[in-house]
N, C-alpha and C positions, 0 to 999 in steps of 0.2 A: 504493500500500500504506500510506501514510502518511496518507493520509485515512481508510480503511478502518480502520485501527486507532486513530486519534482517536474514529473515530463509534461505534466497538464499544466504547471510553472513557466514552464521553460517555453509551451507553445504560448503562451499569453504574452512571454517578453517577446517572442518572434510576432509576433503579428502586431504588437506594439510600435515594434521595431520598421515594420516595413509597412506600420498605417499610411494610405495617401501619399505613396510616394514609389514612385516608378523603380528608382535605384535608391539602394541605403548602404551607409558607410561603412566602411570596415571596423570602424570603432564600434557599430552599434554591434556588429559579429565580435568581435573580441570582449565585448560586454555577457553575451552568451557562453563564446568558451571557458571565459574566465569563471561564470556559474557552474557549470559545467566540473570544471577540477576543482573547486570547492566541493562538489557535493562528491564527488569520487573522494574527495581527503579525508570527508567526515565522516563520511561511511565507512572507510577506511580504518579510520581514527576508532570508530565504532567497532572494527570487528577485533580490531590489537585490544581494547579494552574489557574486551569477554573474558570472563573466570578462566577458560582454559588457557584463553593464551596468553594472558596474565601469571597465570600459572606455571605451562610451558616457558618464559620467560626469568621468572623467579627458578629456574632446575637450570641456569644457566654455569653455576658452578657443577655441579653434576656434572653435567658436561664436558665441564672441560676437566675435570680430575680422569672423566671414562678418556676422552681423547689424548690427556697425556698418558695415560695408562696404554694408551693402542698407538702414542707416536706421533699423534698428529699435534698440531698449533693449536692456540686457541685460537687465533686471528681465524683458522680455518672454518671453525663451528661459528662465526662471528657470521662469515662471509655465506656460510649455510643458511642463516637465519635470515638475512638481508635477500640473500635471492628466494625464500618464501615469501616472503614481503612482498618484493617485487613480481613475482606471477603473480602471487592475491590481488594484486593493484591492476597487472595486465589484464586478468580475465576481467575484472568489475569495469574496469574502461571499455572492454572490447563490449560487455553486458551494457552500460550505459548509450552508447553510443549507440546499438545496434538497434532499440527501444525507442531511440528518439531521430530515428535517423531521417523520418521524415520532414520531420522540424526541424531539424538543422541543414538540409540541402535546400528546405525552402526559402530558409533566407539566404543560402549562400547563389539561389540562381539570380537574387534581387542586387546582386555585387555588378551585375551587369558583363559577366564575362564570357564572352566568345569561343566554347568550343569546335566548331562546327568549322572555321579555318584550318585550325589545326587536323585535324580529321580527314578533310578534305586534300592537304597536301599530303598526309602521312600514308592515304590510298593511291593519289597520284606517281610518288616516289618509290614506286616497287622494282621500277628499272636499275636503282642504282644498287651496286655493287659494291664492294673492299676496295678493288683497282682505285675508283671513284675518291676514294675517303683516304688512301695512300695506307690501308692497312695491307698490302700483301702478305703479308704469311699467310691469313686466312683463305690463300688462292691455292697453297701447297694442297695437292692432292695426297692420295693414297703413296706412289709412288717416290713422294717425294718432289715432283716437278710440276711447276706453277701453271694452273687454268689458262693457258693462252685462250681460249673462248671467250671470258671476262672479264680479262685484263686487257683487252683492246675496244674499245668502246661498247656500245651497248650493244649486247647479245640479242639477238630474238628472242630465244628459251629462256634468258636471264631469270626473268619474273615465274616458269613453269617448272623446268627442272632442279632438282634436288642437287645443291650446290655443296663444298666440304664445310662452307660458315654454316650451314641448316643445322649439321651438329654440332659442330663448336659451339653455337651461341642456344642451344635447346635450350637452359637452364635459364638464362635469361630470359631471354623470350617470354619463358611459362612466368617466371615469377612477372614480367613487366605486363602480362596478358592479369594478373590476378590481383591489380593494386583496383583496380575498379570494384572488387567483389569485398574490399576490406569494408568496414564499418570504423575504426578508429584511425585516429593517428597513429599508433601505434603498429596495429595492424600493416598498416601501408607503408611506414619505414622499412618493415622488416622486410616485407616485400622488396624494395627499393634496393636497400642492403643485400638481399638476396642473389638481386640484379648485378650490383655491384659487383659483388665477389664472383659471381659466373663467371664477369668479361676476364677480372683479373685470372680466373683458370683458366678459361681459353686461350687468354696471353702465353698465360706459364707453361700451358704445353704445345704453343706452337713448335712449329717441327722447327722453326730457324731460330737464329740466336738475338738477332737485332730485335725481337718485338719487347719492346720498353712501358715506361710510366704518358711516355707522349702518346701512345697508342690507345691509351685508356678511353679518351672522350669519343675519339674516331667510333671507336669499336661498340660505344655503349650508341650515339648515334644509329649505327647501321644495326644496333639490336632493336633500338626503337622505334626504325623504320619497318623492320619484318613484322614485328611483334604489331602494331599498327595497336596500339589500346588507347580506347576511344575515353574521352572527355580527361583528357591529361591537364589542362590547363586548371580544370577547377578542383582536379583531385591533390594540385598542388596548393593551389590558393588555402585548399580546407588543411593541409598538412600546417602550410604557415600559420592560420591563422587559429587550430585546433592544437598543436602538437604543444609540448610543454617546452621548455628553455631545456631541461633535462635530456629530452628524447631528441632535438636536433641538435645536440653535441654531440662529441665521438665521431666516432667510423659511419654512422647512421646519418648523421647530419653532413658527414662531406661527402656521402652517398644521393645523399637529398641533394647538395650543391653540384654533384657532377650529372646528375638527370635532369636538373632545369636548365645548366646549362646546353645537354641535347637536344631540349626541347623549344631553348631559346633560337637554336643555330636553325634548325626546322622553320621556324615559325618565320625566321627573320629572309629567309630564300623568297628573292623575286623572282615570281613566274612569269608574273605579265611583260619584263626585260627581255626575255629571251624567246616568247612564243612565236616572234617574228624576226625571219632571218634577217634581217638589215638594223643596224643603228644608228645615231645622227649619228657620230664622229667620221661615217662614212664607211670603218673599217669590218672588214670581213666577218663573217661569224665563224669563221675557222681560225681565227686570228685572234681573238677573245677566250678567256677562262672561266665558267660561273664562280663566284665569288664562294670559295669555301669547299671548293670538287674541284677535282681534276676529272675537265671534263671541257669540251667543249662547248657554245651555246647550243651548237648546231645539234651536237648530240645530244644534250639537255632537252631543245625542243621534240624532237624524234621520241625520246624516254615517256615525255608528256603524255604526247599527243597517243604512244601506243597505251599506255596503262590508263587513260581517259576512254581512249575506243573501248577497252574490256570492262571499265565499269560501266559504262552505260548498254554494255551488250547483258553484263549481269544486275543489271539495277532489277531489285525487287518488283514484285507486282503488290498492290496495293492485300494488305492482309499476309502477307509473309514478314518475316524476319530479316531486319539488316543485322549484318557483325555489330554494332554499336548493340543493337536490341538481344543479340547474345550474350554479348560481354554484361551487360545489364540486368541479365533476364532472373539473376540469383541474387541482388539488391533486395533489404528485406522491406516489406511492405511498413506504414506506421501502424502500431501495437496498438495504439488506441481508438476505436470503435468512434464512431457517431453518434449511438447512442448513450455512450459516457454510462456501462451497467455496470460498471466496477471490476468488468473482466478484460483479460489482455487476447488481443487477436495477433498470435505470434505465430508468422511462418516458420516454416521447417525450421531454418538456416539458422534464426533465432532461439529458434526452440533447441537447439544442443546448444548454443552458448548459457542458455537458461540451466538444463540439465546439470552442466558442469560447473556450476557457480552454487546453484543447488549442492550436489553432492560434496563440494570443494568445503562446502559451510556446513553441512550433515558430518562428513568426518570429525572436522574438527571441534562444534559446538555440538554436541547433545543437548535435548533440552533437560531443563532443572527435573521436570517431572521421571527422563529416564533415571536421572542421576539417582533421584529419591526411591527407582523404583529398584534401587539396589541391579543394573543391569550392568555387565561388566564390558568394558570398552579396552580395548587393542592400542596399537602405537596412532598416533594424531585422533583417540578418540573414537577410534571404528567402532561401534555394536558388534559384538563376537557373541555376543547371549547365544542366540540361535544360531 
């Protein structure tokens, strides 16, 4: 009930927020996240303060007399206890957020921000290749000896055949296909992170020697061209403006900084420069670089105009599914009803985060009445009676 009436809180500051007013400010959104991690802290704050774990806490000497007993640190059982903490915190976030998730994209589509460009280039650009971005290794075949097919300008097949980066960069891909399906900030770093550390292992086990730290942006680039995941722009904004000062620090936050910057280099690509062979300065279009490819315009036009032919040969019929509506399709619906009957309307995808927050809070609290009913409980609390 105390979630329930947080989230029916938190839709009153949103529609406060975005009364009579076409576009609202990113202050009024940061006014929501900021509610947002307060009520995760107290909650939080609320579950450290229950007898058991209160208790579990007071057995902290125990612990460490059994740990120097068995060799280890104390600092060790310090750092056990701290990353309990920390999951209880990630699931109740990933729980939060999941619950109110339709309230919090409502105002964030009120930010006034532009998916639909991005999207739109990120299906157009299926032509480009490694060769393109100067990552060759990635062109190393099986054999050892580099794709001449893809290394000289644009392939016909480029876009249909099963190239050696399709494997190299699987790992990416899948994490950067799955940041649309997260619910938290959290959720979506780790994703991101995810990403990251992919490209850096397909670096590490290229077959050649020279793929380095300069290769990283290139490479995360041409993952997020394949990967093609739909409404990136706002899934970043909500990262910014959702994620704690905590979670974009580290590895995680310069994972964050090196995907907006992929996303920025995407976005910043003039197409409408090069759709037409000719420029004022008069000179060639074989004679010209697009700015950020090696590539020329001429070929750049040609990449276009073919991966444009094939969407609109594959453009949906009205009642089917676009990929954005895939990527999308497992978004949890909002929890709370119209009718406001005091029950929660939870999809699947929500329903195990429930489950697990559930059970996560059953091991650990028994209530008072098991306690008194003399029932005996296992390590974190389990019921073993039965």
């Amino acid at each position: 009930q105390g979630m329930k009436h947080f989230g029916l809180a938190l839709r009153n500051m949103a529609d406060a927020a975005v009364s009579d007013k076409k576009v609202c400010s990113e202050s009024d959104v940061q006014d929501i996240a900021s509610a947002i991690h307060g009520h995760i802290n107290e909650t939080l704050e609320k579950i450290r303060s229950h007898a058991l774990w209160t208790k579990a806490d007071s057995g902290d000497d125990k612990k460490e007399k059994k740990a120097s007993a068995e060799g280890k640190k104390s600092s060790d059982v310090s750092e056990e206890d701290d990353k309990s903490i920390q999951m209880t915190k990630q699931v109740l976030e990933a729980f939060v957020y999941a619950i109110n998730h339709k309230t919090i994209w409502s105002i964030i589509s009120f930010l006034g921000i532009n998916d639909e460009v991005v999207d739109k280039k990120l299906a157009a650009l299926q032509f480009v290749t490694p060769s393109h971005l100067d990552i060759h290794h990635l062109l190393v075949g099986k054999d050892g000896a580099a794709d001449e097919e893809v290394s000289n300008g644009v392939s016909d097949s480029a876009v249909d055949e099963i190239k050696p980066w399709d494997v190299a960069l699987k790992a990416p891909i899948t994490c950067l296909r799955s940041i649309v399906r997260q619910h938290s900030p959290g959720r979506m770093l780790s994703c991101i992170l995810g990403a990251y550390k992919g490209v850096n292992n397909a670096l590490s086990n290229a077959k050649v020697i020279d793929a380095g730290a300069d290769d990283v942006l290139p490479t995360l680039i041409l993952s997020v061209l394949w990967a093609k995941p739909s409404g990136m722009i706002s899934s970043l904004k909500f990262i910014e403006l959702f994620g704690t000062p905590e979670q974009l620090r580290g590895e995680a936050g310069y994972a964050f900084t090196n995907l907006f910057g992929a996303i920025q280099f995407i976005q910043d690509l003039d197409f409408d420069e090069h759709r037409s062979g000719g420029h004022e300065d008069g000179s060639s279009s074989t004679d010209l670089k697009v700015k950020g490819l090696t590539i020329t315009p001429e070929e750049f036009r040609k990449g276009l105009e073919k991966c444009t032919a094939e969407l609109n040969e594959k453009k949906p019929n009205v009642g089917t599914e676009t990929e954005a509506d895939e990527q999308q399709k497992e978004a949890p619906r909002d929890v709370f009803d119209d009718e406001d009957d005091g029950l929660f309307d939870i999809p699947p995808s929500v329903a195990l985060g429930c489950l697990t927050l559930t059970l996560t809070l059953t091991c650990f609290f028994p209530t008072p009445g098991q306690v008194e009913a003399g029932e005996t409980f296992g390590p974190f609390g389990l019921n073993v009676t039965h």
